[in-house]
C-alpha positions in Angstrom: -12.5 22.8 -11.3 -10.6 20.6 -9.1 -8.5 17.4 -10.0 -7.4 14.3 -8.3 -4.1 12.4 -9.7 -3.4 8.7 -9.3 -0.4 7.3 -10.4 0.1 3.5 -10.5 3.8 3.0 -10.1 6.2 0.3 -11.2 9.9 -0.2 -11.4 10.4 1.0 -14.8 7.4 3.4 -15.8 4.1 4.8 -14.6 1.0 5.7 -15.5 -0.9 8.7 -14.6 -4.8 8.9 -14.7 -6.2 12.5 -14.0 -10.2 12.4 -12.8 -12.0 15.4 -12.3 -14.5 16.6 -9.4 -17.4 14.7 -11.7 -15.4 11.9 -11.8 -14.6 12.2 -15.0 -11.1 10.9 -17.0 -9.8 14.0 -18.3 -6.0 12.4 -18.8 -4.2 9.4 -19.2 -1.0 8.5 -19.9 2.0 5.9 -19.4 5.5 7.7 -18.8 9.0 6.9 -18.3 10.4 7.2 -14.5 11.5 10.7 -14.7 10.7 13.2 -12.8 11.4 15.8 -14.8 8.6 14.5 -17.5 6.2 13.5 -14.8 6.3 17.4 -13.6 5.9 18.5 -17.5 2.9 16.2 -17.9 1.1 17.4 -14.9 1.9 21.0 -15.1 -0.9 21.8 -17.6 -3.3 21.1 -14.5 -0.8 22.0 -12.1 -3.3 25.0 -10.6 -6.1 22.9 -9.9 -4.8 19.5 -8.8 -6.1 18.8 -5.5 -3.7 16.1 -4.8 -1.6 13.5 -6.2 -1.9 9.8 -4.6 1.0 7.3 -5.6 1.2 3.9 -4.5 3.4 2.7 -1.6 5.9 0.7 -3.7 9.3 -0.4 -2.7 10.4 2.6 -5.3 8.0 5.6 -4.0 10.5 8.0 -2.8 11.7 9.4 -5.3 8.6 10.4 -6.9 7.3 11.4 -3.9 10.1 14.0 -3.2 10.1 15.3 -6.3 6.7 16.2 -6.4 6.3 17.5 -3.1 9.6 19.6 -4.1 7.5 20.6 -7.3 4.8 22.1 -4.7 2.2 19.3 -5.3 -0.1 17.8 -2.1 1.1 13.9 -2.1 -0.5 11.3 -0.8 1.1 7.8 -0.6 -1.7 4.7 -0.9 -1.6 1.8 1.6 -1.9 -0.9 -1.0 -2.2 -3.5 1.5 -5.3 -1.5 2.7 -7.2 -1.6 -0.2 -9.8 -3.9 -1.9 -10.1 -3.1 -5.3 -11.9 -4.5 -7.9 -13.3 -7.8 -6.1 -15.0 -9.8 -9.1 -13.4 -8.0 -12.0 -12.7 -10.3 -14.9 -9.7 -7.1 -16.4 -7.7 -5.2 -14.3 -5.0 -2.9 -15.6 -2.5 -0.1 -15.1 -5.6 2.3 -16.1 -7.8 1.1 -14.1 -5.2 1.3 -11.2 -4.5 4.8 -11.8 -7.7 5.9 -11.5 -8.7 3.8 -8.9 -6.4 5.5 -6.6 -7.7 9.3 -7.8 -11.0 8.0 -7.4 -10.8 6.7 -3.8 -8.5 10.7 -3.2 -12.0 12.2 -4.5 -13.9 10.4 -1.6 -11.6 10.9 0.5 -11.7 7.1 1.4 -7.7 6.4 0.1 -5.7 4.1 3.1 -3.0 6.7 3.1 0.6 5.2 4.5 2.7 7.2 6.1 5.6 9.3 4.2 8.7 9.1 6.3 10.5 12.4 6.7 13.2 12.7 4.0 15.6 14.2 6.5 16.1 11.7 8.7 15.1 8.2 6.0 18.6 8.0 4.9 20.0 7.1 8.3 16.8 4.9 9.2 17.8 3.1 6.0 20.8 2.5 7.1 20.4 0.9 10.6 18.4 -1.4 8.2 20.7 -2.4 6.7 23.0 -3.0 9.9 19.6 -5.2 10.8 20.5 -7.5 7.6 24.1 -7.5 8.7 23.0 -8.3 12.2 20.8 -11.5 11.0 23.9 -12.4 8.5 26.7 -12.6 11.0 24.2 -14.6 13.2 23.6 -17.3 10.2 27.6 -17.4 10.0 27.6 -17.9 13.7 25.3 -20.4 14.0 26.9 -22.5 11.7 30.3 -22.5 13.4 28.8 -23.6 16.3 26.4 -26.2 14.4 30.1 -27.5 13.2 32.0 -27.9 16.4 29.1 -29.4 17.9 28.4 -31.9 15.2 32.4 -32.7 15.2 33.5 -32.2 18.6 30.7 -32.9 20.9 31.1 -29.2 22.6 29.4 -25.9 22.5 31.0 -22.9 21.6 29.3 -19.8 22.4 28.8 -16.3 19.9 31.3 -14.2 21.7 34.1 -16.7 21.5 33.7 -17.4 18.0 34.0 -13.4 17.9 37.0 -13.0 19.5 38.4 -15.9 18.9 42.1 -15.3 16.4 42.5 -17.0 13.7 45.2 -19.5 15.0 42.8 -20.8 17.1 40.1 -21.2 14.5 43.0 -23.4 13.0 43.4 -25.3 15.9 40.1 -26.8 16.2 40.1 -29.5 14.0 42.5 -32.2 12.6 40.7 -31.9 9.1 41.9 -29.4 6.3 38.4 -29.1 4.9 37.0 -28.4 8.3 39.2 -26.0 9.2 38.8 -23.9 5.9 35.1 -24.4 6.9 35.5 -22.9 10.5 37.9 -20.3 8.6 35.1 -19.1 5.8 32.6 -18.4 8.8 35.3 -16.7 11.2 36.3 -14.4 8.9 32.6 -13.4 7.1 31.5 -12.6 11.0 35.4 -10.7 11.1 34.3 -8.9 8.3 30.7 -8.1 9.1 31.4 -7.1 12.7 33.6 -4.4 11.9 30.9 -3.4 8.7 28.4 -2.8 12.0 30.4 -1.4 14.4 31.1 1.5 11.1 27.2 1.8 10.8 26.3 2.2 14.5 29.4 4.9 14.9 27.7 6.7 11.8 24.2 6.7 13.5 25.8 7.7 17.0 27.4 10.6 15.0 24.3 11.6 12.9 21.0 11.2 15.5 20.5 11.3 19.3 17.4 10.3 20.9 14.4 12.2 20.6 13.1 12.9 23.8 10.1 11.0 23.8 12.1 8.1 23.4 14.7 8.5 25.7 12.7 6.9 28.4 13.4 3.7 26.0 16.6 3.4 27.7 14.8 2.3 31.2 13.4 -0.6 29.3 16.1 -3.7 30.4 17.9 -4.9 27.7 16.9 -2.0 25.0 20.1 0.0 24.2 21.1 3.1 22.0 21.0 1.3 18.9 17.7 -0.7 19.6 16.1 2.8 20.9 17.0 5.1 17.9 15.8 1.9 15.4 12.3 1.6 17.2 12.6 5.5 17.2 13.4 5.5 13.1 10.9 2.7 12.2 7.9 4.4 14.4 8.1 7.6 13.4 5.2 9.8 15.4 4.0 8.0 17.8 0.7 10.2 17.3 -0.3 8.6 14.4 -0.8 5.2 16.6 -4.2 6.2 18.0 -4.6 2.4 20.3 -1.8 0.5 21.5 -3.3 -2.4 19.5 -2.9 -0.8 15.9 1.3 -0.4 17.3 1.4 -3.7 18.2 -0.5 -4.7 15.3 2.3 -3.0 13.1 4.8 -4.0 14.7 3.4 -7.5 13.5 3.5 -8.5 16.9 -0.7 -9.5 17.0 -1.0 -12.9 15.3 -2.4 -12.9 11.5 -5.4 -15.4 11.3 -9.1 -14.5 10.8 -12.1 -16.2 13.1 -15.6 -16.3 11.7 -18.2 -18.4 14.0 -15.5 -20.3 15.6 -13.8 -21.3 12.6 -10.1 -20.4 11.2 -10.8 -18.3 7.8 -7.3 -17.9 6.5 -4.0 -16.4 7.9 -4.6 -13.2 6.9 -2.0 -10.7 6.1 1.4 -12.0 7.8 3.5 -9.4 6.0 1.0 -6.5 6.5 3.2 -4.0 9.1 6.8 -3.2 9.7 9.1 -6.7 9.2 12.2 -3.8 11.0 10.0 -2.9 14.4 9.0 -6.6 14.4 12.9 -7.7 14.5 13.7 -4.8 16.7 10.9 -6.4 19.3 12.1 -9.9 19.1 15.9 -8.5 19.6 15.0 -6.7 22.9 12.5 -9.8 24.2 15.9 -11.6 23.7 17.6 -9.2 26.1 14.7 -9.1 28.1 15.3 -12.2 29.6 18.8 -12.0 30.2 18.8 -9.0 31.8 15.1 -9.0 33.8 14.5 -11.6 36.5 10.7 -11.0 36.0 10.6 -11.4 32.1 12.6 -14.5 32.4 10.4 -16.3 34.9 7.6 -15.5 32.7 9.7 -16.2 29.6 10.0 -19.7 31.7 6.4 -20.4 32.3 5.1 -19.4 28.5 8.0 -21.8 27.1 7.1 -24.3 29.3 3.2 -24.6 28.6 3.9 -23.8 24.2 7.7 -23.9 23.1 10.4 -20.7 23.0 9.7 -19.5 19.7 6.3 -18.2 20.6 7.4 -17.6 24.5 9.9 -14.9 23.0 7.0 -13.7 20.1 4.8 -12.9 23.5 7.2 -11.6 24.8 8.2 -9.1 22.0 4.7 -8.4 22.0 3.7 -7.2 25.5 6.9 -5.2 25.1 6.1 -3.5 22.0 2.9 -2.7 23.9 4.7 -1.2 26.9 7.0 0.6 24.8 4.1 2.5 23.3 2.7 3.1 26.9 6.3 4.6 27.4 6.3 6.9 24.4 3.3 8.1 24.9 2.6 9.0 28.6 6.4 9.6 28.7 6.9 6.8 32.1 9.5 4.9 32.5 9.4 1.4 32.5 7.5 -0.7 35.2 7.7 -4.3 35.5 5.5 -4.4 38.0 2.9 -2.9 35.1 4.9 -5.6 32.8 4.4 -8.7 34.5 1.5 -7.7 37.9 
């Protein structure tokens, strides 16, 4: 007798809901978020579980680890994959729970991918330089919104940056101003030397794989841009067509078409919001640093407007970049642009 686990997770508790190989409910029962009593729960059936499928919450890992640690087959459900109970007047944390061993019986679950445990703290971590990045930007922008707005001139990211704090004094005339330019100049102080500590760590604790070393031929994709697409990918093997990449890298527009007709927007947030930023980052090099991308850049901006010029942009790179994991080339602009 075999049996198939689903457990519906939330940020507090679980619920467990055991099925058998009829399809039967053998077990069911809401728990605390604890391993330890999650293990003692299943270990009566521990023998002749089949596998255990958990959904792909913001708070899977550490039930995930510490079952597989236990010895158990996990799977982790792609709850953006699945359509379950269309027309159903109740739905609840039962229901869920066995929903999920159900599908594991079929062997129709939407699995997502677990990310290797070894190597998720660091990813993690070049995250969180991502939001550090996009912060020091907002504090950037606003500086230079200021002087604009009160002097008429622009001031560009990499003087504000090295600019001392004398000189952030001497911009304006006004004491509120000033400790307005100050607040900003010393939040992007601050978060600069936060990111330059984070991409020292990374440098220390991973090196390109090799299949991604050919990244670096890309122009305007550096160390730190390489090893994030490298974190946030993964296996490239598990990408069968360049589209489903591009797709989640959320790089392919999110609407759906039905004779003609817009049906909806679809799933914007479906895919990976990290390898999306990552793209948009290096189309922004791109065009400083490639003659060809910018001319193109050029022509797409001209005919729609910059924000989806660069969106193309991040796409057909995200596209060639699979193209360069894969076959292991290095990157052609002739193949880029024709």
């Amino acid at each position: 007798m075999g049996y198939f686990v689903g457990i519906d997770l939330h940020g507090d508790n679980n619920y467990i809901g055991i099925l058998d190989e009829e399809d039967r409910r053998v077990f069911k029962r809401k728990n605390r978020n604890d391993i330890k009593e999650i293990t003692r729960v299943l270990e009566p059936y521990q023998e002749e579980i089949e596998g255990i499928v958990v959904e792909s919450t913001f708070n899977w890992y550490w039930i995930v680890d510490g079952l597989m640690d236990a010895g158990y087959t996990v799977h982790l459900a792609n709850t953006a994959a699945m359509q379950q109970y269309e027309g159903l007047k109740y739905v609840d944390d039962t229901r869920d729970s066995f929903w999920l061993a159900h599908m594991l019986r079929l062997e129709i679950l939407p699995e997502g991918y677990i990310y290797p445990k070894e190597t998720r703290s660091v990813r993690d971590l070049l995250r969180k330089r991502m939001m550090l990045v996009q912060q020091r930007t907002a504090h950037i922008l606003s500086m230079q919104t200021m002087v604009n707005r009160n002097k008429g001139i622009p001031i560009s990211s990499d003087t504000i940056k090295t600019m001392s704090g004398e000189e952030v004094e001497g911009l304006f005339g006004d004491e509120h101003l000033v400790m307005s330019a100050q607040c900003d100049h010393e939040v992007v102080g601050v978060l600069s030397g936060q990111i330059d500590k984070i991409e020292k760590a990374v440098h220390k604790e991973v090196k390109l794989k090799k299949p991604y070393k050919k990244l670096l031929t890309v122009p305007g994709i550096g160390e730190i841009l390489a090893m994030t697409i490298m974190l946030e990918t993964g296996d490239i093997e598990r990408f069968r067509e360049v589209g489903k990449y591009s797709s989640y890298c959320r790089c392919v527009s999110a609407k759906k078409v039905s004779n003609g007709k817009n049906k909806g927007k679809g799933n914007r947030k479906n895919g990976n919001k990290y390898l999306a930023w990552a793209y948009v980052e290096a189309a922004h090099f791109h065009v400083r640093y490639c003659e060809e991308a910018r001319k193109w850049y050029q022509r797409k901006a001209s005919k729609s407007n910059a924000i989806l010029a660069t969106k193309a942009l991040s796409n057909k790179l995200a596209r060639a970049c699979y193209y360069i994991i894969k076959e292991q080339v290095p990157y052609d602009k002739k193949r880029m642009f024709g």
